[in-house]
N, C-alpha and C positions, 0 to 999 in steps of 0.2 A: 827787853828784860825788865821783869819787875824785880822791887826790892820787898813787897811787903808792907810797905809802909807809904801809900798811894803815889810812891814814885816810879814812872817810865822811864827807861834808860832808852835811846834811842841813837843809833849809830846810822852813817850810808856817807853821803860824800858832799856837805854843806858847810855854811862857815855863819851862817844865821840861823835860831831856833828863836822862832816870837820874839823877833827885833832886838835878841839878846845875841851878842857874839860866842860864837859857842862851832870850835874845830873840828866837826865831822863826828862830833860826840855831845848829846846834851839832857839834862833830866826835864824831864815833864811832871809835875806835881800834880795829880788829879783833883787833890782838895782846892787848894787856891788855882789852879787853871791858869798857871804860870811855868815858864823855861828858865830855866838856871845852867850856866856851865860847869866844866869838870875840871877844875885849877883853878892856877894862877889867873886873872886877866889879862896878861899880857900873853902867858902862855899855858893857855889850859889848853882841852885835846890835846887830839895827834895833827899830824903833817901830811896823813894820805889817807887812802878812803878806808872806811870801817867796816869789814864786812862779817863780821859775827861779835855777839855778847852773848855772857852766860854770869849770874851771881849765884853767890857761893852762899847768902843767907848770914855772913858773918862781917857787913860791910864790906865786901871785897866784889867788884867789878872789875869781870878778864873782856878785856877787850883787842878783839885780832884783825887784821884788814893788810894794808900794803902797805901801812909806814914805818920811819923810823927813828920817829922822837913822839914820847908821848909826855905831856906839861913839862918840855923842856929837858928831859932826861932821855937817856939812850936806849932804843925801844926797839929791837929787831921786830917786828911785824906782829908782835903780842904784847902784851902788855896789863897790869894792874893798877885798878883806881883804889882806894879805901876812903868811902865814904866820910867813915867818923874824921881823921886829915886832912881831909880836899887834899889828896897826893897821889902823885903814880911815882910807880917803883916795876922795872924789869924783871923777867922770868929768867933770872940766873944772872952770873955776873961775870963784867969786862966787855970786852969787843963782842965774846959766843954769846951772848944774851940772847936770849929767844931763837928765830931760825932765821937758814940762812940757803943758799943754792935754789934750783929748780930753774925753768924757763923763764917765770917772769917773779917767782918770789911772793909768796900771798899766804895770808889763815884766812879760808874761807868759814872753818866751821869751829865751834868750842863744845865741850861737855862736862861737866865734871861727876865724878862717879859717887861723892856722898863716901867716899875713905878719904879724903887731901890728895885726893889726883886729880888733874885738870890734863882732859885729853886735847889736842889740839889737831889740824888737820888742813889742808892745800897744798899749796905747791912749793916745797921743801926740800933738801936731801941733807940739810943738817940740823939738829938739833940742840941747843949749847956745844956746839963741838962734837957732838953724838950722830954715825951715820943715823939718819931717820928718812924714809924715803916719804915722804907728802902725809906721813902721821907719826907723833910721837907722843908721849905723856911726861906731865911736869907733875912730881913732887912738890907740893907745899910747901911743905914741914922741910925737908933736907933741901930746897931750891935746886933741885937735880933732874936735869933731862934723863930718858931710856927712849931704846926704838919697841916696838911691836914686832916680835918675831926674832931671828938669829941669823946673822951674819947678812951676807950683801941683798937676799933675798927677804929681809925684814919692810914693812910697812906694803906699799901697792904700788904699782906701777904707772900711775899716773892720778890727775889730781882727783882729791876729796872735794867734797861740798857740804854735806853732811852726817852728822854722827849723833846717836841717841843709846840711852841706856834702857836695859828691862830689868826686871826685879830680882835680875839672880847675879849682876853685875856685869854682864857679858856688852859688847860696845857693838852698836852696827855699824855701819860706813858706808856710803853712800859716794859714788862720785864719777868718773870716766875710765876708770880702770877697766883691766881686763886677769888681771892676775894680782893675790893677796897672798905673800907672805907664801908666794912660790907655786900656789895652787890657781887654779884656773877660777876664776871668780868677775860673772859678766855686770859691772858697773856697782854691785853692792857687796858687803862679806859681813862674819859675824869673828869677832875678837874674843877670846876667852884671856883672861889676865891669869889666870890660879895656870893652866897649862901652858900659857905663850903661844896659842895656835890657834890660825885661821883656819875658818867653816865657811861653806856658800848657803845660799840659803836656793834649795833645789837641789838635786841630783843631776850628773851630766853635764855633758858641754851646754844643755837648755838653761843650767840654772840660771837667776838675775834676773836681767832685766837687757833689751836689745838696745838700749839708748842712755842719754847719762839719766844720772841721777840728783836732784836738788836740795830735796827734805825728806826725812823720815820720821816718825813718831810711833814709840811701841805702847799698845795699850792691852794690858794681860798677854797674852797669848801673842797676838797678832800685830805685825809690820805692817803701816802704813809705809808705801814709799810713793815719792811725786817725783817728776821729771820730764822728761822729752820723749819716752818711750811707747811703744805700741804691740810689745813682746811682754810679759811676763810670765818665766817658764816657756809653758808653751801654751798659754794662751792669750789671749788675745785682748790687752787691758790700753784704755785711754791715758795715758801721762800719770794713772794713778792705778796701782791696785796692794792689794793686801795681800802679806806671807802668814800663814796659818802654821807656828813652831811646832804645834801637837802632831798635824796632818804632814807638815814639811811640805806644802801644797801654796800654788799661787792663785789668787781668784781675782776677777776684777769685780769693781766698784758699781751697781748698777746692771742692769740684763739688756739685752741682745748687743747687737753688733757700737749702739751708742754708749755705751756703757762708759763711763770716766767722764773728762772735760775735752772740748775740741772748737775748733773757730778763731774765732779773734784775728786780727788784724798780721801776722804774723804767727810762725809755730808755733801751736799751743806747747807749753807746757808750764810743770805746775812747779812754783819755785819757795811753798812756803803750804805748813801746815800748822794747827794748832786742836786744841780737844778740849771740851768744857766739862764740866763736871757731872753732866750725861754720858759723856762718852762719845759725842757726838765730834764730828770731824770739822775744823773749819779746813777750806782749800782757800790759795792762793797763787793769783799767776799770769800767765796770756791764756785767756780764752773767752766765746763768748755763749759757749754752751756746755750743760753738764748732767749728762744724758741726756734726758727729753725736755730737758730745763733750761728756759733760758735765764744764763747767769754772767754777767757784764765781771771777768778775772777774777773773782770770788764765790763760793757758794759753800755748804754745807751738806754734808754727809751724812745723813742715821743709819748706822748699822745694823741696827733691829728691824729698818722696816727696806733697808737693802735700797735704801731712795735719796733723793736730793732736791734741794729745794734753793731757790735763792734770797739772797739779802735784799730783803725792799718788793718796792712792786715790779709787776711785770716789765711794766714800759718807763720804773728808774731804777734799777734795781743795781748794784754794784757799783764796779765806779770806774771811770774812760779811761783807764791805763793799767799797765804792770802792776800786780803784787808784788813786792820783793820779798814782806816781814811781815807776819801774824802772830800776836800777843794776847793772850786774855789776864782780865781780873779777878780778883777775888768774886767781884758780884757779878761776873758773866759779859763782860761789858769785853767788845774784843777788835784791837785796834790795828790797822793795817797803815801798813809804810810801802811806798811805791814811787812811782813815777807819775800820778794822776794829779788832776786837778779839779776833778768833780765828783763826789761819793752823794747815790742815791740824787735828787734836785738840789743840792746847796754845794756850792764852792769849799772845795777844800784843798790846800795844797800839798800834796806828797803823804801825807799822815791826814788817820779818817779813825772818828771813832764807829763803831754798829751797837747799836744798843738794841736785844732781843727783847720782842714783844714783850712786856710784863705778862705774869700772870693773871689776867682778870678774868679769868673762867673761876668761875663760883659754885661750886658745890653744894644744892640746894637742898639734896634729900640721899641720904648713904645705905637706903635699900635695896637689894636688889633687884632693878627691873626684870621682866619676863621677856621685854622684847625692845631694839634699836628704836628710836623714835627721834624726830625733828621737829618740832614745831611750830606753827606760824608766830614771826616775828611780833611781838605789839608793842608801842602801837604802829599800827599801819596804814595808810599814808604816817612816817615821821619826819622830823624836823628837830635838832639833827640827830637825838638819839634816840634808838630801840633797843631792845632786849631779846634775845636768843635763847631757849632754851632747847635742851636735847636731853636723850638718856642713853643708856649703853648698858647693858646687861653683864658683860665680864670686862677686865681687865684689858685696853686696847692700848697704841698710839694713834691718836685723834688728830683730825686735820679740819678746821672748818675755816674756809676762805671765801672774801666775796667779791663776785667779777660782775663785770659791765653787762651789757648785751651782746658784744661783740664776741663775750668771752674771754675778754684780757682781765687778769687778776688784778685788782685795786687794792686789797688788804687779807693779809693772813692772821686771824683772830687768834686761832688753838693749832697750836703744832707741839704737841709734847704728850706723854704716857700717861692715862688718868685710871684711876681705879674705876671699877662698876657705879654707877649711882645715876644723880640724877643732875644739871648741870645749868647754869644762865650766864651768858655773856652782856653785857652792853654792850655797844657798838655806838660809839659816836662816828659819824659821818660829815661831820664840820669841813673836814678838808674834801667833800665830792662836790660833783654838781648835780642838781635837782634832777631826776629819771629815774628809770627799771633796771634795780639790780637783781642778782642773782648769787644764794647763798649756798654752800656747797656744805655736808657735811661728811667725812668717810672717816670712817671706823671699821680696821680689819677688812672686811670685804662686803662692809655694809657701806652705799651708799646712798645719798638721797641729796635735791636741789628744791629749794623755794624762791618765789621771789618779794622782792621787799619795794616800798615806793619813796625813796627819797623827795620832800616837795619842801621847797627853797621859800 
C-alpha cells in the first residue's frame, strides 16, 4: 500500500525489513531507499502474520492478518496505524475489538469505500460482538462493526480473500464460498450497501467462478478476478478472466484453449493483481506461462490488444517464486512481494521493484503517413548504439522487440499506444553480445522483421 508520499507499506510474515527490526509490518521510502518500522522499538508491528493493507489517504493505515497485538495494544486480527503518531489503535473497543470465531480466525482482505467505511473480510463469525460471517464493515467515524446482509444468513459461507470497489459503491468479494447472503453465489458475489443485498455476477447455478478466488480489480465496467480457477460461467478461463457488468457475461483473458496463466512449478494460480494508469493489468502468482507467453509468476495484460506480454526478457524474465502482492506508483514503477529470491538476472529477496521501459520512442514527424514502414537500422554494423526508425499511418498499439537468431526475445523497445506519425528509437545494445539480431516491428496487423549487426 502506498501512502502518497514515496512511502511503501509492506506487510507478510518477517521480523526484518533492511536490517531494521520491523514485526511483519514496515515502510519502504522510495526517495531515501530506506526501511523504517511502525512503533514503538521495542514494540512496533503485530504478533502474527499480515496478510492485507489498505490507506485511507488521511494518515491512517488498516492493517489485517492473524494477530492479536498490534505496537503493543489489543488487536483482534485488524488493526490501525496513524502515521502522523507512530501509534496503533483497535477497530472498536474492550475484549470485541475487531473479529473473532471462524476455523482458524484471519483478515485476509481490506477495502475501504471512500464514505469512512472500512470493509474487512476472512475468516470470521464475529464482528465487535456483531454476528458477521467471514465479512463485515467498520465505521470510522462511530467505531462500530455491522454484518452484510440480515440475520443468520448475512455475509458468505466460507472464507474471503478479496474485495474491491467500482464507482457506483457496490463491494465485490472474492473467496471459497459457495453461497452469499443466502443466494447461491460460486466463489465471488457483488454487495450493494444502499439495498443490503447480495448479487452474483452470472446467472444460474453457472455463475462465478469453479475454484477459489484471490484478487480482483474493477476497472469501468469490467471484473478482473485471479485465482485457482478453470470455469468462468461457462467458459473456459485460466486462473484469470473478466466480468463484463453491461453484458453480465464472463470472457477469458487471451484466445484459444491457452488463454489466462498456467505452469509453474505447482497449481497455477494467480493470487495478486494491479492496473497502471493505461489500464493495463499487472498479474501475480504461480505460474510459468500466460497464454503463448512465457512469463516466470508475473506478466502483464492489455486489454485493447486482448494479449500479454512478459516482465523482462525471454530467458530472465519474472522472478523464481510466488507472487503474493502487486503495488504500483505514482510514476508506473510496480513492485511485487513474494516468496522469491531472484527478479529478472539480480538477487532480490521476497520484494522486487519492475521498472517499465521508459519511453524513448521519439516522434520525429506528426504527418500523416500513407503507408506502415520499418526501416533499415543505422548505423549498421553498430557498436553499441543504432537508431530505429518506423511510421504507422493511423492510430495503433505498437510493439517493436529485438530477438536473437534463435528467436528468443532480448529486448522489448515499444509496447504501448502511439498516434499516427512518424517515429525513432535508439537502441543501446551495451548489455548483448556481438552477432545477428533481429528486429520485429507490429502494428495492428501490420507486421514486418529486419536484421541489425551488433559488432563488439
Amino acid at each position: 500500500a502506498f501512502d502518497g508520499n514515496d512511502n511503501l507499506y509492506v506487510g507478510g510474515d518477517f521480523t526484518i525489513a533492511g536490517g531494521v527490526s520491523a514485526n511483519r509490518v514496515g515502510c519502504f521510502n522510495i526517495s531515501t531507499n530506506s526501511w523504517s518500522s511502525l512503533g514503538a522499538s521495542s514494540s512496533n508491528g503485530v504478533n502474527g502474520i499480515v496478510r492485507a493493507l489498505a490507506f485511507d489517504g488521511n494518515d491512517n493505515l488498516y492493517v489485517g492478518g492473524d494477530f492479536t497485538i498490534a505496537g503493543g495494544v489489543s488487536a483482534n486480527r485488524v488493526a490501525c496505524y496513524n502515521i502522523s503518531t507512530n501509534s496503533w489503535s483497535s477497530l472498536g473497543t474492550g475484549g470485541n475489538n475487531g473479529v473473532s470465531g471462524g476455523n482458524f480466525t484471519f483478515v485476509s482482505a481490506l477495502a475501504l469505500d471512500g464514505q469512512g467505511n472500512l470493509y474487512v473480510g476472512g475468516d470470521f463469525t464475529s464482528a465487535g460482538g456483531t454476528s458477521a460471517n467471514r465479512i463485515a464493515r467498520f465505521n470510522i467515524s462511530t467505531n462500530s462493526w455491522s454484518s452484510l446482509g440480515t440475520g443468520s444468513s448475512n455475509g458468505v459461507n466460507d472464507y474471503v480473500h478479496a474485495l474491491a470497489f467500482d464507482g457506483q459503491g457496490d463491494v465485490y468479494v472474492g473467496g471459497e464460498f459457495i453461497n452469499a447472503g443466502g443466494i447461491i453465489a460460486n466463489r465471488v458475489a457483488r454487495y450493494n450497501p444502499l439495498t443490503n443485498n447480495w448479487n452474483t455476477l452470472g446467472i444460474g447455478s453457472n455463475n462465478g467462478l469453479n475454484n477459489r478466488v484471490f484478487a480482483i480489480k474493477v476497472i469501468g465496467s469490467d471484473v478482473y478476478v485471479g485465482g485457482s480457477f478453470t470455469y468462468a460461467g461457462m467458459r473456459f478461463a485460466n486462473c484469470i478472466a473478466r466480468f463484463n457488468l453491461s453484458t453480465n457475461s464472463w470472457n477469458p483473458l487471451g484466445t484459444s484453449s491457452n488463454n489466462g496463466v498456467s505452469g509453474g512449478y505447482a497449481i497455477p494460480r494467480v493470487n495478486a493483481l494491479a492496473v497502471n494508469q493505461q489500464g493495463n493489468v499487472y498479474v501475480g502468482g504461480i505460474f510459468n506461462q500466460a497464454s503463448e507467453v512465457s512469463a516466470n509468476n508475473v506478466a502483464l495484460y492489455n486489454p485493447s490488444m486482448n494479449s500479454w506480454s512478459e516482465l523482462g526478457t525471454v530467458l530472465q524474465n519474472g522472478v523464481n517464486g510466488p507472487v503474493h502482492a502487486l503495488a504500483i506508483d505514482g510514476s508506473g514503477h510496480v513492485y511485487l512481494g513474494g516468496n522469491f529470491t531472484q527478479a529478472g538476472s539480480f538477487a532480490s529477496t521476497y520484494i522486487a521493484r519492475w521498472t517499465p521501459s521508459a519511453t524513448n520512442v521519439e516522434q520525429i514527424d506528426d504527418e500523416m503517413p500513407s503507408n506502415y514502414s520499418l526501416n533499415q537500422n543505422y548505423p549498421n554494423p553498430f557498436n553499441p548504439s543504432t537508431t530505429i526508425s518506423f511510421s504507422i499511418p493511423t492510430s495503433e498499439f505498437v510493439t517493436l522487440k529485438v530477438y536473437d537468431v534463435l528467436g528468443r526475445e532480448v529486448a522489448t523497445l515499444v509496447n504501448e499506444n502511439l498516434n499516427a506519425g512518424s517515429y525513432s528509437y535508439n537502441f543501446n545494445a551495451s548489455n548483448l553480445t556481438s552477432g545477428v539480431y533481429l528486429y520485429k516491428l507490429q502494428a495492428g496487423k501490420y507486421s514486418e522483421t529486419k536484421k541489425l549487426v551488433l559488432t563488439k
